[in-house]
ROKE-249752 format. One record per residue: x, y, z of N, C-alpha, C in turn. Coordinates in Angstrom, 3 decimals. Layout:
BEGIN
NODE;X;Y;Z;X;Y;Z;X;Y;Z
...
//
This chain:
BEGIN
NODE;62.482;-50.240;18.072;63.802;-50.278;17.451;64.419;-48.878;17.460
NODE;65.345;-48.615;18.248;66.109;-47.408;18.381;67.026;-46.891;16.469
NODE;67.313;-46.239;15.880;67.659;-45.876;15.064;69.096;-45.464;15.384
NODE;70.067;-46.247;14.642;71.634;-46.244;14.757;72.235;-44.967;14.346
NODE;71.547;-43.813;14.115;72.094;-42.531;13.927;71.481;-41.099;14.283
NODE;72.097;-40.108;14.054;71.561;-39.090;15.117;72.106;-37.783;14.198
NODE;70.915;-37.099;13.928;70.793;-36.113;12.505;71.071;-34.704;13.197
NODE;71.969;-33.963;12.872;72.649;-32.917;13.465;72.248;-31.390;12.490
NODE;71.646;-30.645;12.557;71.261;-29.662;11.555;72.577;-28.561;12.000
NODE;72.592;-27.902;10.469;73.309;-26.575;10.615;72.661;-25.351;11.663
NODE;71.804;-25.606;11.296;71.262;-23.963;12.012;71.179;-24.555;13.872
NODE;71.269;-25.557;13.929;71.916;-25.982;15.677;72.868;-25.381;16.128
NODE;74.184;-25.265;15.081;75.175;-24.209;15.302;75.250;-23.272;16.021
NODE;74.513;-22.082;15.841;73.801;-21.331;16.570;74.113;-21.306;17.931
NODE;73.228;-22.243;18.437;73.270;-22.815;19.629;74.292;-23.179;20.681
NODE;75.716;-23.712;19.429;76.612;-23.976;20.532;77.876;-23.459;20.243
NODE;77.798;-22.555;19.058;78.902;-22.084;18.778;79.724;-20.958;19.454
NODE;78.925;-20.526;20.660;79.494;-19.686;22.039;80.192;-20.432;23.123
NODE;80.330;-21.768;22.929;80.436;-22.748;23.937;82.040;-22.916;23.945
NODE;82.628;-23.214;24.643;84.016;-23.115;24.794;83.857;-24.794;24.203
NODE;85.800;-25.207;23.883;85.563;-26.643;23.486;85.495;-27.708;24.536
NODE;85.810;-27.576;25.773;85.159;-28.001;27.019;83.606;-28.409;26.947
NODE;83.018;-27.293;26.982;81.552;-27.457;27.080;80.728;-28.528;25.737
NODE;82.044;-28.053;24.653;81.101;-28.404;23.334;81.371;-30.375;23.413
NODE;82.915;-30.858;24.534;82.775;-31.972;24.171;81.775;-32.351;25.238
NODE;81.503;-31.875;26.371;80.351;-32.007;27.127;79.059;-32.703;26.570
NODE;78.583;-31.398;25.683;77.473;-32.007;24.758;77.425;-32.835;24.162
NODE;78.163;-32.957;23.049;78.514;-34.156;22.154;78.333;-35.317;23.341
NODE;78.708;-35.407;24.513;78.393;-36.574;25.277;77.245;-36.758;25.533
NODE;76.334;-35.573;25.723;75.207;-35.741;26.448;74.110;-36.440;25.135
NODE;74.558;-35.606;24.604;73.960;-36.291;22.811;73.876;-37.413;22.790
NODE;74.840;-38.361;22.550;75.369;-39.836;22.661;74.090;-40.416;24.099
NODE;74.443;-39.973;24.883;74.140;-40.536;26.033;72.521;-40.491;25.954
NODE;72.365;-39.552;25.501;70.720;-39.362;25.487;70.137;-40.353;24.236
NODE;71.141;-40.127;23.452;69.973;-41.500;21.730;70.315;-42.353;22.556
NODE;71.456;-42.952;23.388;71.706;-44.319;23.667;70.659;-44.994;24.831
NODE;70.876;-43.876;25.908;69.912;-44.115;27.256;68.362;-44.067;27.152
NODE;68.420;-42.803;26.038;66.835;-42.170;26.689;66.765;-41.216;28.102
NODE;68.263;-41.266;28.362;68.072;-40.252;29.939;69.101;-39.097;29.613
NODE;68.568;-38.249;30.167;69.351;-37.172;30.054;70.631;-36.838;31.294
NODE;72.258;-36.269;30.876;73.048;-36.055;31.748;72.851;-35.509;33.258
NODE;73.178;-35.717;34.073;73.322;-34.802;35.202;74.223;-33.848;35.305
NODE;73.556;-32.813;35.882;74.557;-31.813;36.430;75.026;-31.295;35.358
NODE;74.372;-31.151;34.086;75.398;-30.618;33.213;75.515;-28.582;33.492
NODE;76.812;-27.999;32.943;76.425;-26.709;33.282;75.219;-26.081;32.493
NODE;74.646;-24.950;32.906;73.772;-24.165;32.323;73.672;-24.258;30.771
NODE;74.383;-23.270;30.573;74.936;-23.216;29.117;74.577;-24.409;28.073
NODE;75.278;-25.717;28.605;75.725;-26.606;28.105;74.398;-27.552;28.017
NODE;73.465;-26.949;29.089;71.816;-27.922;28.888;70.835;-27.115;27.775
NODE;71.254;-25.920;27.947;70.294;-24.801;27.163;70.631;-25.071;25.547
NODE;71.686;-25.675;25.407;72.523;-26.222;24.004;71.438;-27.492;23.864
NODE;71.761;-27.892;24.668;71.186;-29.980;24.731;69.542;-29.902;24.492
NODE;69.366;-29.333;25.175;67.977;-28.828;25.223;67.071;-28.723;23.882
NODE;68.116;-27.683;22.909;67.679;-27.302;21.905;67.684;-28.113;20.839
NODE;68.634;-29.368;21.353;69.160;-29.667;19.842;67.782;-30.942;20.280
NODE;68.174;-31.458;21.672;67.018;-33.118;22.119;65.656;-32.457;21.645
NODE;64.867;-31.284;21.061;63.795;-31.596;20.500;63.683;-32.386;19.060
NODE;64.794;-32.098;17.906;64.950;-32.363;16.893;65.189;-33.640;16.970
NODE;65.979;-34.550;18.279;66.479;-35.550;18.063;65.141;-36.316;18.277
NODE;64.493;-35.699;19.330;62.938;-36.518;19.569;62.022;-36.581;18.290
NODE;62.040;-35.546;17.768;61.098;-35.338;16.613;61.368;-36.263;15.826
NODE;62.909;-36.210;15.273;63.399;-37.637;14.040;63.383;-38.885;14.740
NODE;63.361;-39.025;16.194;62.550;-40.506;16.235;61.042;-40.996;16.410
NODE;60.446;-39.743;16.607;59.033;-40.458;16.065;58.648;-40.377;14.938
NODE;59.433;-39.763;13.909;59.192;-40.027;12.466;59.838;-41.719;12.568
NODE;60.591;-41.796;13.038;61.376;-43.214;12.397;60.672;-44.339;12.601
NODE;59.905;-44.184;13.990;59.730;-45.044;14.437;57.785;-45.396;13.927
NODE;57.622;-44.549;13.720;56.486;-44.396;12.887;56.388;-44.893;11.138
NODE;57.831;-45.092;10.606;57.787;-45.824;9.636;58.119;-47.077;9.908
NODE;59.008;-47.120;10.689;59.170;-49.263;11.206;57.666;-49.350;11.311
NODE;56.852;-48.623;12.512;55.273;-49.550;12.925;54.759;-49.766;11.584
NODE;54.773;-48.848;10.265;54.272;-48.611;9.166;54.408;-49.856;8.246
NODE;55.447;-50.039;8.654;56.225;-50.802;7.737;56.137;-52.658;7.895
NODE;56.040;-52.422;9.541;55.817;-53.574;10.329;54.194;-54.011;9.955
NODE;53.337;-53.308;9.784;51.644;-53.521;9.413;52.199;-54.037;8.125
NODE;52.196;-53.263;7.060;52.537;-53.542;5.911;52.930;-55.061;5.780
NODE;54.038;-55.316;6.824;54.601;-56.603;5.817;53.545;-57.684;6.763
NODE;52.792;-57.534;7.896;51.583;-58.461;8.047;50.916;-58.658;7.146
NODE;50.490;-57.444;6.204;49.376;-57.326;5.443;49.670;-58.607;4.085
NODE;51.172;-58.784;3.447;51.709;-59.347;2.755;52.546;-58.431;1.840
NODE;53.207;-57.349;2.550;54.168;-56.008;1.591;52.923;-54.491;1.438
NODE;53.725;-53.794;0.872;53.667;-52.526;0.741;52.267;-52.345;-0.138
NODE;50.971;-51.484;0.084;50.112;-51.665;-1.094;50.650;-51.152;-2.553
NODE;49.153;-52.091;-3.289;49.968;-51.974;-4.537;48.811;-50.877;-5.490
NODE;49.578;-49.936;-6.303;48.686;-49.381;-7.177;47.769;-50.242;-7.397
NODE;46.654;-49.480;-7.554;45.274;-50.335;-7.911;44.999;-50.129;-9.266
NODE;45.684;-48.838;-9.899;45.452;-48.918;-11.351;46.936;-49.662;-12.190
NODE;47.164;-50.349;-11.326;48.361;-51.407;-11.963;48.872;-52.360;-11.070
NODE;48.262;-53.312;-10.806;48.118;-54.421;-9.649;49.316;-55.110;-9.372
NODE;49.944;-55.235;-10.974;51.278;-55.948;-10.742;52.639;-55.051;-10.435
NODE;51.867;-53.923;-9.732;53.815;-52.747;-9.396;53.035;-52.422;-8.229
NODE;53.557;-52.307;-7.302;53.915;-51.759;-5.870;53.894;-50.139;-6.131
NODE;52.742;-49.550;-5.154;52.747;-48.249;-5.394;54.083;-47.405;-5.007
NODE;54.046;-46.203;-5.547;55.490;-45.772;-5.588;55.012;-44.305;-5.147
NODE;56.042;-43.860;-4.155;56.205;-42.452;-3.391;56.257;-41.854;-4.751
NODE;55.401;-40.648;-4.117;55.213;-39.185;-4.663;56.878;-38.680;-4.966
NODE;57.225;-38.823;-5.701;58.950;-37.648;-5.906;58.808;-36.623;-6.363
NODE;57.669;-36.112;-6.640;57.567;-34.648;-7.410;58.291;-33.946;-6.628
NODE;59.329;-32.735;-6.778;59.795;-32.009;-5.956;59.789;-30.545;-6.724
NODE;59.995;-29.532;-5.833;59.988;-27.750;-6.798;60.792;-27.981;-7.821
NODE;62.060;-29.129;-8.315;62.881;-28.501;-8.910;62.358;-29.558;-10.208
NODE;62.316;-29.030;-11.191;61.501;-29.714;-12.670;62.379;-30.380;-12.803
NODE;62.515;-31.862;-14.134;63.693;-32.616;-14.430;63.120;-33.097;-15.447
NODE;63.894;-32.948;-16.426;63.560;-34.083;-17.490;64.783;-35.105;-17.524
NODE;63.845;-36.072;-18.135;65.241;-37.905;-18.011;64.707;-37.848;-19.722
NODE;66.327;-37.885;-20.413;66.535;-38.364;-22.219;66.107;-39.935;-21.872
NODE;66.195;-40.290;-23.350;65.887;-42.096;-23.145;67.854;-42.267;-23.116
NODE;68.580;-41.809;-23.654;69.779;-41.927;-23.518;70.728;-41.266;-22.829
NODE;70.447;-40.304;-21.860;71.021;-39.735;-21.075;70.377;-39.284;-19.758
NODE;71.512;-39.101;-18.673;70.804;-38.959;-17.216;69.393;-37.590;-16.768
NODE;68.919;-37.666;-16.114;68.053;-37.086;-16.068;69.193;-35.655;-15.570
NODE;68.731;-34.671;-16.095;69.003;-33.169;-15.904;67.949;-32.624;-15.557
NODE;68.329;-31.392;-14.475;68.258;-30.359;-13.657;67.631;-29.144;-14.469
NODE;66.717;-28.194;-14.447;66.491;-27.399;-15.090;67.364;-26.168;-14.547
NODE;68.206;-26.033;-13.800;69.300;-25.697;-13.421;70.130;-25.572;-14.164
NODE;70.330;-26.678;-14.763;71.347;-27.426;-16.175;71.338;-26.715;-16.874
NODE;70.151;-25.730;-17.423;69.594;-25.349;-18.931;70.193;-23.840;-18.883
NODE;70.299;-22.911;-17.737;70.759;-21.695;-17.562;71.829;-21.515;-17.811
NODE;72.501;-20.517;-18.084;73.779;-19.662;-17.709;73.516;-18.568;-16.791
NODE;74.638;-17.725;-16.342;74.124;-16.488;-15.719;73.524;-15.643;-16.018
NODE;73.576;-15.653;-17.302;73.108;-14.513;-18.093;71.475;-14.654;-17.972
NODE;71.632;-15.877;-18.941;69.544;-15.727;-18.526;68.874;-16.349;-17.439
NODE;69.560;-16.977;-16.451;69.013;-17.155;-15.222;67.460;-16.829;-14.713
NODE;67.276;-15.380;-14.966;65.785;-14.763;-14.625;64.970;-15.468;-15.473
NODE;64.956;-15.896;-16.368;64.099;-16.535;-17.184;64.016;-18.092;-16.484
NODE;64.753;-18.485;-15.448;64.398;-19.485;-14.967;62.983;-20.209;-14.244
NODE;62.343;-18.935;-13.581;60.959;-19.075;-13.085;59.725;-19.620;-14.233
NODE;60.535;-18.684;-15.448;59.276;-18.379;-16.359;59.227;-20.011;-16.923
NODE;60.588;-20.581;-17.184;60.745;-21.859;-18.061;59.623;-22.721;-16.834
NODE;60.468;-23.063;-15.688;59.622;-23.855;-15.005;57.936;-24.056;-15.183
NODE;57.830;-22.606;-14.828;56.176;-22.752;-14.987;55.447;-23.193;-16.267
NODE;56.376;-22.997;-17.423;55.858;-23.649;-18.229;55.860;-25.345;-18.674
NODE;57.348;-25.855;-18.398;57.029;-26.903;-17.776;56.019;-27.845;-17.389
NODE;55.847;-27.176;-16.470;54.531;-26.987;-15.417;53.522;-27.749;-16.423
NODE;52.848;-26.016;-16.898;52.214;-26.154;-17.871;51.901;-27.115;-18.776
NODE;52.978;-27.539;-19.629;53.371;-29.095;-20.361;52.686;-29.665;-19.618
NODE;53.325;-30.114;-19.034;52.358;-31.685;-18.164;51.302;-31.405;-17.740
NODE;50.390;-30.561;-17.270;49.044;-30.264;-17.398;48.317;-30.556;-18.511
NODE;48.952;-30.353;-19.255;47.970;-30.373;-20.451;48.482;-31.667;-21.493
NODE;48.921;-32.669;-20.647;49.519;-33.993;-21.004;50.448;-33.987;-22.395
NODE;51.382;-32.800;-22.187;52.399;-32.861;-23.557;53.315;-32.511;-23.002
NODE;54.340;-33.338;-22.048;55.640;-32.855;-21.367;56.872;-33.342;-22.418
NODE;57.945;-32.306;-22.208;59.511;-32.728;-23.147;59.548;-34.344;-22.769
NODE;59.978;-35.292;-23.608;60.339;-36.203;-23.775;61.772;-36.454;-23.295
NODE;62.423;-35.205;-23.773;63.774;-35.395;-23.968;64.749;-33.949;-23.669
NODE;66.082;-34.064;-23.074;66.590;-32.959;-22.883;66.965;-32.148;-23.887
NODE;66.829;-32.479;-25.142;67.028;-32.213;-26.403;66.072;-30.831;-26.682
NODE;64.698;-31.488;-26.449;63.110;-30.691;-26.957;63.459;-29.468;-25.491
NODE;63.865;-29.690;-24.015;63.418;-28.915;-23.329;64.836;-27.756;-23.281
NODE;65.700;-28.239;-23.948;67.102;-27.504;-24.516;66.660;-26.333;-25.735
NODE;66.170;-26.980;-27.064;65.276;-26.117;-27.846;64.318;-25.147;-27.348
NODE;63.467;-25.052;-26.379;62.555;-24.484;-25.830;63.022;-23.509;-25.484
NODE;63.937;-23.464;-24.939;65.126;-22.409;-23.887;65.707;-21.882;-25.004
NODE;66.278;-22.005;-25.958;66.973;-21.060;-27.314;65.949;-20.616;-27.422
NODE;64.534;-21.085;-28.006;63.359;-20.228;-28.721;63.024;-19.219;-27.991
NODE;62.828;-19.208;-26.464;62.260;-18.519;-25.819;63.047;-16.970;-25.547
NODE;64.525;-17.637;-25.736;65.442;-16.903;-25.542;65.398;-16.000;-27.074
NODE;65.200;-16.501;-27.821;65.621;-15.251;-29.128;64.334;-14.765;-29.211
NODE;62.658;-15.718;-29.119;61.786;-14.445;-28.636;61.542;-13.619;-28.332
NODE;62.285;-13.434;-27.290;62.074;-12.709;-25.819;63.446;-11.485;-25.738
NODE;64.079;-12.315;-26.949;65.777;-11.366;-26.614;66.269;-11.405;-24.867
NODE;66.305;-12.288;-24.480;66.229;-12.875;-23.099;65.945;-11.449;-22.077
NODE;64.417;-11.012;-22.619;64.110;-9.929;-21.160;62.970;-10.756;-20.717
NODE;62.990;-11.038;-19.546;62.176;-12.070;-18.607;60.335;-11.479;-18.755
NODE;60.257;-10.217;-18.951;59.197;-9.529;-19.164;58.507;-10.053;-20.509
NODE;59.477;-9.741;-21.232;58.523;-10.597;-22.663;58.451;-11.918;-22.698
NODE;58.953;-12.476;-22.104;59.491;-13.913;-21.557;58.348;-14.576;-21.363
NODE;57.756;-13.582;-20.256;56.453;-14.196;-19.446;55.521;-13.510;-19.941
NODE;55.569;-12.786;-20.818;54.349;-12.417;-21.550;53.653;-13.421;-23.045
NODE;55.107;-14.007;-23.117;55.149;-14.742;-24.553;54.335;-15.888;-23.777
NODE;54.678;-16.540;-23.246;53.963;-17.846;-22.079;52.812;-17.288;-21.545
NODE;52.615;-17.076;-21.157;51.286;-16.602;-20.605;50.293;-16.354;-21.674
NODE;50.431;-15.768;-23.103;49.576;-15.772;-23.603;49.323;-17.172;-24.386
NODE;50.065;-17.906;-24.728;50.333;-19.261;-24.634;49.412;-20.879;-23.742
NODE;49.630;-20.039;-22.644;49.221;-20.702;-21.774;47.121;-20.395;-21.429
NODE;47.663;-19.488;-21.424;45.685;-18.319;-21.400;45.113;-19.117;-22.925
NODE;45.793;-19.466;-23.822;45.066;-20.305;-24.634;45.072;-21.539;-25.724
NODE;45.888;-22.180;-24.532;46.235;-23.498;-24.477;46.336;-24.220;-25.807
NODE;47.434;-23.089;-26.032;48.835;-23.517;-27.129;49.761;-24.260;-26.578
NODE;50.394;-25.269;-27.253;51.037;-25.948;-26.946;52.443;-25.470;-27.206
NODE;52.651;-24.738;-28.031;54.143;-23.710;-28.313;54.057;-22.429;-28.049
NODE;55.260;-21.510;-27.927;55.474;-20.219;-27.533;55.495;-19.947;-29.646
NODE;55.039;-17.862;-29.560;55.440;-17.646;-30.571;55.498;-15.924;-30.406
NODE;56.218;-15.572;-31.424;56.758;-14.441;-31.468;55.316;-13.141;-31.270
NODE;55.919;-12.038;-30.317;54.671;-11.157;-30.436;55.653;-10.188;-30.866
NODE;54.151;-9.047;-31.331;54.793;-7.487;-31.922;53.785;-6.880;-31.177
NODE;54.239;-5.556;-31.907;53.341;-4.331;-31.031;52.519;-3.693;-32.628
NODE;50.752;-3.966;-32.217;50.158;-3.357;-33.502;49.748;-1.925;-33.606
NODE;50.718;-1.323;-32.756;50.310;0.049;-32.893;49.366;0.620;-31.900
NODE;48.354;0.122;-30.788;47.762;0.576;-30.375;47.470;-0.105;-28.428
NODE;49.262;-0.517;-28.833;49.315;-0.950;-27.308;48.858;-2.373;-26.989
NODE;48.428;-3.318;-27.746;48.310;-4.960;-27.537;49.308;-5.457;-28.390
NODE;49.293;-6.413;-27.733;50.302;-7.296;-28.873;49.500;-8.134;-29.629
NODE;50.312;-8.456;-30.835;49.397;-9.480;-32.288;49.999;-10.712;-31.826
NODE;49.841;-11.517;-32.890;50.366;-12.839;-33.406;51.129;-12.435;-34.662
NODE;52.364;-12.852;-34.524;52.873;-12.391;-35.996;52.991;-13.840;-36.719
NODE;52.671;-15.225;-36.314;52.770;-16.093;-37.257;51.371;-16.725;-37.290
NODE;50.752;-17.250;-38.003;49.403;-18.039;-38.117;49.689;-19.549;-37.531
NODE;50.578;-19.606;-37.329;50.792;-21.090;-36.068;50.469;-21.005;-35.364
NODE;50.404;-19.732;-34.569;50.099;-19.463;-33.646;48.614;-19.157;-33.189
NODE;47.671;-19.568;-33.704;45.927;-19.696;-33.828;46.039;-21.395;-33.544
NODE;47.082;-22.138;-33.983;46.513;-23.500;-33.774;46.267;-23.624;-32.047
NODE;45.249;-24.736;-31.755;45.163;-24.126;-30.470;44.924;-26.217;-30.133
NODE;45.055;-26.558;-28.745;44.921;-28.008;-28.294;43.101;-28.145;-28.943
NODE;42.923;-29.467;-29.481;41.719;-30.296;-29.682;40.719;-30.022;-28.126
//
């Protein structure tokens, strides 16, 4: 099954953006002609193959991905559908979506971006939030709600007086001993930092 579309990247640009608009509708044909045929133009000029050239690896590449999920897909529905979690028989296993960028979903509002939570100002503190995040769900106590991971971001912020240094010092010691909250440090005079609240000894079961 040939795939009815044909995925064009930016950084291809590159490639043909020396090309007069002659040459460039050239390509654009040879493009067409090549997802449609499978054969490549004749006679095209130099230039204009060294373009084609570059772009027909990408186009080859995204059809043996594609076509590698139809065969996939085609087993599958012999089998009787898609397998199903085995630690929950009655749901159809479900793709991995974890992606770099963290998200929490409210029970009453859309899932937000930890993107969302910044301004410009404290931006740098963006690495530090994530990883803690992170953290959360490791240790099976993630925000519930955009509410709790909204709070987190003020606390950390008047902790820290938003310098990313104490930021990640406040977390980290946090994390090194698997506290479930951030809390305020001082300086005891001899170059370590204390605990200035006794909450801060409670530590996970």
């Amino acid at each position: 099954m040939k795939r009815d579309g044909i995925i064009i990247y930016v950084q291809q640009y590159e490639a043909i953006k020396d090309l007069s608009q002659s040459d460039k509708g050239l390509l654009l044909d040879a493009i067409f002609h090549y997802h449609i045929t499978g054969e490549v133009m004749q006679e095209l000029p130099p230039m204009v193959l060294m373009a084609f050239t570059f772009i027909r690896t990408s186009i080859d590449s995204n059809t043996r991905k594609y076509e590698a999920i139809v065969e996939r897909n085609r087993e599958n529905g012999k089998k009787g559908g898609r397998p199903r979690n085995p630690n929950n028989p009655s749901e159809p296993k479900k793709a991995d979506t974890d992606t770099d960028t963290d998200t929490v979903k409210d029970t009453k509002t859309k899932t937000v971006s930890i993107d969302d939570l910044f301004s410009n100002e404290n931006v740098l503190l963006k690495p530090i939030v994530s990883e803690w995040i992170a953290y959360k769900k490791e240790i099976k106590d993630p925000y519930k709600t955009v509410r709790g991971m909204k709070a987190f971001v003020k606390e950390l912020q008047k902790l820290s007086n938003n310098d990313p240094k104490v930021a990640k010092e406040i977390t980290e010691r946090s994390m090194a001993n698997n506290w479930k909250g951030i809390f305020e440090l001082n300086n005891n005079g001899n170059g370590k930092t204390a605990i200035t609240t006794s909450r801060a000894r409670q530590k996970l079961d």
